[in-house]
C-alpha atoms as an extended CHARMM CRD file, in Angstrom:
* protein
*
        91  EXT
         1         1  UNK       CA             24.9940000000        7.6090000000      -70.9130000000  PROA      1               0.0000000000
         2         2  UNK       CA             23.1310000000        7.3000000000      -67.2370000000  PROA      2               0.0000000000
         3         3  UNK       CA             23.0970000000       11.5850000000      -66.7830000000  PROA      3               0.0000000000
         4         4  UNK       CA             22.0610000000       12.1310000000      -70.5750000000  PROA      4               0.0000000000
         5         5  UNK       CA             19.0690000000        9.5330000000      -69.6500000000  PROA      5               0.0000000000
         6         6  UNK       CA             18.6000000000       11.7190000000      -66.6460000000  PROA      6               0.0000000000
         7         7  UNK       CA             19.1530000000       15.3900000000      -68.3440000000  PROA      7               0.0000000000
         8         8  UNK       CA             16.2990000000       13.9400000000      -71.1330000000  PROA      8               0.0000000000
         9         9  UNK       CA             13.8680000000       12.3190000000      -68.2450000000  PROA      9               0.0000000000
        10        10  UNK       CA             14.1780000000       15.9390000000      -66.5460000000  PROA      10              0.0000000000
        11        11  UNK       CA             13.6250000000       17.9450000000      -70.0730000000  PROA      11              0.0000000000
        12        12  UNK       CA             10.6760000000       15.3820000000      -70.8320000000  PROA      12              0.0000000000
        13        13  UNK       CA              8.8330000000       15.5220000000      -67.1860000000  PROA      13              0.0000000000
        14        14  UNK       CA              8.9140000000       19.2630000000      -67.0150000000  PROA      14              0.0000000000
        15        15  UNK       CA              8.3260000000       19.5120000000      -70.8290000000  PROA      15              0.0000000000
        16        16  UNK       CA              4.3270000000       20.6340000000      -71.2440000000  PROA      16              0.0000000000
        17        17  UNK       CA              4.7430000000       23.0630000000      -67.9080000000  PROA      17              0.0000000000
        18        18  UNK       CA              7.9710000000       24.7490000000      -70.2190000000  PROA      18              0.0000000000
        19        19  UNK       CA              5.9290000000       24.9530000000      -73.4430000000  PROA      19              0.0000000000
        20        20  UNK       CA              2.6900000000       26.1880000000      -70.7460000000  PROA      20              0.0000000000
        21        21  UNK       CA              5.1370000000       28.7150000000      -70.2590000000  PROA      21              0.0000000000
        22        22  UNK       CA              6.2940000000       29.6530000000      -73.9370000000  PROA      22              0.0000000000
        23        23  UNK       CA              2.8410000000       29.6340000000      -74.9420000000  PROA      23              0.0000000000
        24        24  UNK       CA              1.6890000000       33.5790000000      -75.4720000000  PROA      24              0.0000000000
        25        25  UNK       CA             -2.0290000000       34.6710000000      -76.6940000000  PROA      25              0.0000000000
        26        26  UNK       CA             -2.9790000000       35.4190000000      -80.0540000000  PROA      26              0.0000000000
        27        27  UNK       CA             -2.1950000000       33.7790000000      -83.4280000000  PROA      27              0.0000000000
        28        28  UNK       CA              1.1600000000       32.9840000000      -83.0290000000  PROA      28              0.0000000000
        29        29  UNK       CA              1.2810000000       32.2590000000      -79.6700000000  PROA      29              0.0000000000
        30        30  UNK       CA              2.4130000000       28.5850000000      -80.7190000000  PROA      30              0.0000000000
        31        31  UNK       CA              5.9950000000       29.3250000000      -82.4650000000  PROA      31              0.0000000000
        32        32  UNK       CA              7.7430000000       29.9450000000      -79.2030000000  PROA      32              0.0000000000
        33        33  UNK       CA              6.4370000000       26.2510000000      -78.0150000000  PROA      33              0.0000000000
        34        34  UNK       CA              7.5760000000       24.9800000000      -81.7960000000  PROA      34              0.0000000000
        35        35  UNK       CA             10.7160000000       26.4050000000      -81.4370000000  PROA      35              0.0000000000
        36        36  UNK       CA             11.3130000000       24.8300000000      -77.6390000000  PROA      36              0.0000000000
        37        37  UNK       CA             10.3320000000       21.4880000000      -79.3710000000  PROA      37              0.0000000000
        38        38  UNK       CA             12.5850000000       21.7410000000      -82.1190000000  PROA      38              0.0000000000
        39        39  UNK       CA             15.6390000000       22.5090000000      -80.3380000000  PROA      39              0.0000000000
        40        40  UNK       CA             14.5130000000       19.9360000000      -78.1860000000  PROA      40              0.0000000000
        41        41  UNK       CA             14.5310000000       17.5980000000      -81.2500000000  PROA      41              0.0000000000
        42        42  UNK       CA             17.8280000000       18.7040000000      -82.5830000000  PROA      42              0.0000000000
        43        43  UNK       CA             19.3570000000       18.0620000000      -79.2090000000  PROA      43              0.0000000000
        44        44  UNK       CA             17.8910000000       14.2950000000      -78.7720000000  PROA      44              0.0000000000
        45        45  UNK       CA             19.0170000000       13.9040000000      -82.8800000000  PROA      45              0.0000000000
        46        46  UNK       CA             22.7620000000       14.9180000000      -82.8020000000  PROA      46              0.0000000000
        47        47  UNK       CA             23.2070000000       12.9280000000      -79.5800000000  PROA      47              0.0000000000
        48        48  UNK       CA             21.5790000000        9.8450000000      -81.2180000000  PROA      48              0.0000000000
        49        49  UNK       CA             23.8950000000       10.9030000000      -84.3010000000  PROA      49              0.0000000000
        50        50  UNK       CA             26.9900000000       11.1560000000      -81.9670000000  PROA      50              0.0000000000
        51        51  UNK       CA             26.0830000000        7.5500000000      -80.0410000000  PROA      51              0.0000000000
        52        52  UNK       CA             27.9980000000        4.4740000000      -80.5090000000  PROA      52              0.0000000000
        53        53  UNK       CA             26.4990000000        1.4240000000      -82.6450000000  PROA      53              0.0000000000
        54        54  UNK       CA             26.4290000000       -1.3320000000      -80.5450000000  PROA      54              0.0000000000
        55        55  UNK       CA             24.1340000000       -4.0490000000      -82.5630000000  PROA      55              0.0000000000
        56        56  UNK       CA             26.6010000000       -5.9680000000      -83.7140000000  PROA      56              0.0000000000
        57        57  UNK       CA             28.9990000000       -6.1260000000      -80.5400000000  PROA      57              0.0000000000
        58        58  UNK       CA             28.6220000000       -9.1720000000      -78.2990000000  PROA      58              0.0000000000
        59        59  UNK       CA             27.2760000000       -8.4140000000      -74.8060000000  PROA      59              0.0000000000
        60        60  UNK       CA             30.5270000000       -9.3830000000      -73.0200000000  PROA      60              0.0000000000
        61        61  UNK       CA             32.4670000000       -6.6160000000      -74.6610000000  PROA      61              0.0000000000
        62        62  UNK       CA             29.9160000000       -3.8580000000      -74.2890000000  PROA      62              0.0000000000
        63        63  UNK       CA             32.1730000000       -3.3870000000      -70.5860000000  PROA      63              0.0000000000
        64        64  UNK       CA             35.3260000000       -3.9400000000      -71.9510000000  PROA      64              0.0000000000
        65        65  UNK       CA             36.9810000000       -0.7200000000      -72.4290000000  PROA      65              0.0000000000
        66        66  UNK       CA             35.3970000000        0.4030000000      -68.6670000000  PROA      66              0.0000000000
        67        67  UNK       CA             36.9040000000       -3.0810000000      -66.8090000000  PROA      67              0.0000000000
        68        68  UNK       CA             40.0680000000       -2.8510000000      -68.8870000000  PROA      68              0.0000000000
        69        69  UNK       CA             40.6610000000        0.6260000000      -67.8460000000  PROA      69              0.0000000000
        70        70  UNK       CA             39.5470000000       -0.5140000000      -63.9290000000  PROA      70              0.0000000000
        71        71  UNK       CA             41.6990000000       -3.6170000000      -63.6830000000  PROA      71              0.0000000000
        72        72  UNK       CA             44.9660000000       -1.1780000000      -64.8030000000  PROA      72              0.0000000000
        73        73  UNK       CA             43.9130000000        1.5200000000      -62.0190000000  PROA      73              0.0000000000
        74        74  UNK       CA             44.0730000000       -1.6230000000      -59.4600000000  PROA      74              0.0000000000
        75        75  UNK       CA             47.2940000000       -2.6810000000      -60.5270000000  PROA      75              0.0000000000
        76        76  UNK       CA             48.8300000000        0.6860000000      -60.2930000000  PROA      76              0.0000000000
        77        77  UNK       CA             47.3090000000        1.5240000000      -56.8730000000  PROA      77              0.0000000000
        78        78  UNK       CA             48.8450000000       -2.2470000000      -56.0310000000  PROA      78              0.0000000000
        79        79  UNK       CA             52.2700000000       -1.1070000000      -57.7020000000  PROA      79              0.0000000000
        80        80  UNK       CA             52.3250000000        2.3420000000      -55.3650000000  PROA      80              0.0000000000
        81        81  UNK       CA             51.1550000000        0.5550000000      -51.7270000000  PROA      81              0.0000000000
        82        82  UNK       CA             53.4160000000       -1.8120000000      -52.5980000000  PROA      82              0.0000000000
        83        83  UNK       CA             56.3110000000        0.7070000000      -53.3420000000  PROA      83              0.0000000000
        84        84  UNK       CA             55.4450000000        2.7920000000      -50.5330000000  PROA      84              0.0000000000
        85        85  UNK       CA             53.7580000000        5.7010000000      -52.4690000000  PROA      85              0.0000000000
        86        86  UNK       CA             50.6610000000        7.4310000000      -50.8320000000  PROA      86              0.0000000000
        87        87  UNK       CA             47.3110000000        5.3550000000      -52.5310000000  PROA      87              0.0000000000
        88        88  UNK       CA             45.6460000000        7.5030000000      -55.1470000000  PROA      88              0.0000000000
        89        89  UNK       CA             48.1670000000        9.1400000000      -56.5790000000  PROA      89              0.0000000000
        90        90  UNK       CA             48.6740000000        8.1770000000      -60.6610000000  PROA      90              0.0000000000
        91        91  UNK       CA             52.4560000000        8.5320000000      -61.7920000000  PROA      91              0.0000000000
């Protein structure tokens, strides 16, 4: 979720100097700067479409599946120093 906010904050800052860019004299010099802002559109759409729902979920599970997976890395790494494996390694 943190680099797709990044990727977006990058396509948004440098935004008008792309469509400055795509923007070519005469009549229809605007369709190359309507067609960078609807793929633009389509992009932010399907990943809003492909997000999770999270109004209903309580605040305390939101990390859940992240801590759940963290606390069984720990107690594998545990399980291997103590057994005298090398650290890092996931059997």
């Amino acid at each position: 979720m943190a680099l797709g906010n990044q990727l977006g904050l990058v396509l948004a800052g440098f935004g008008p100097m792309i469509a400055g860019m795509l923007l070519t004299p005469g009549a229809a010099g605007w369709v190359p700067v309507a067609v960078f802002g609807t793929v633009c559109m389509l992009i932010a759409a399907f990943s809003v479409f492909r997000s999770r729902e999270t109004f209903k979920t309580p605040i305390e599970e939101l990390g859940a599946p992240y801590l759940t997976g963290t606390a069984r890395r720990r107690e594998t790494l545990e399980e291997q120093k103590t057994a005298g494996q090398p650290a890092g390694r996931l059997r």
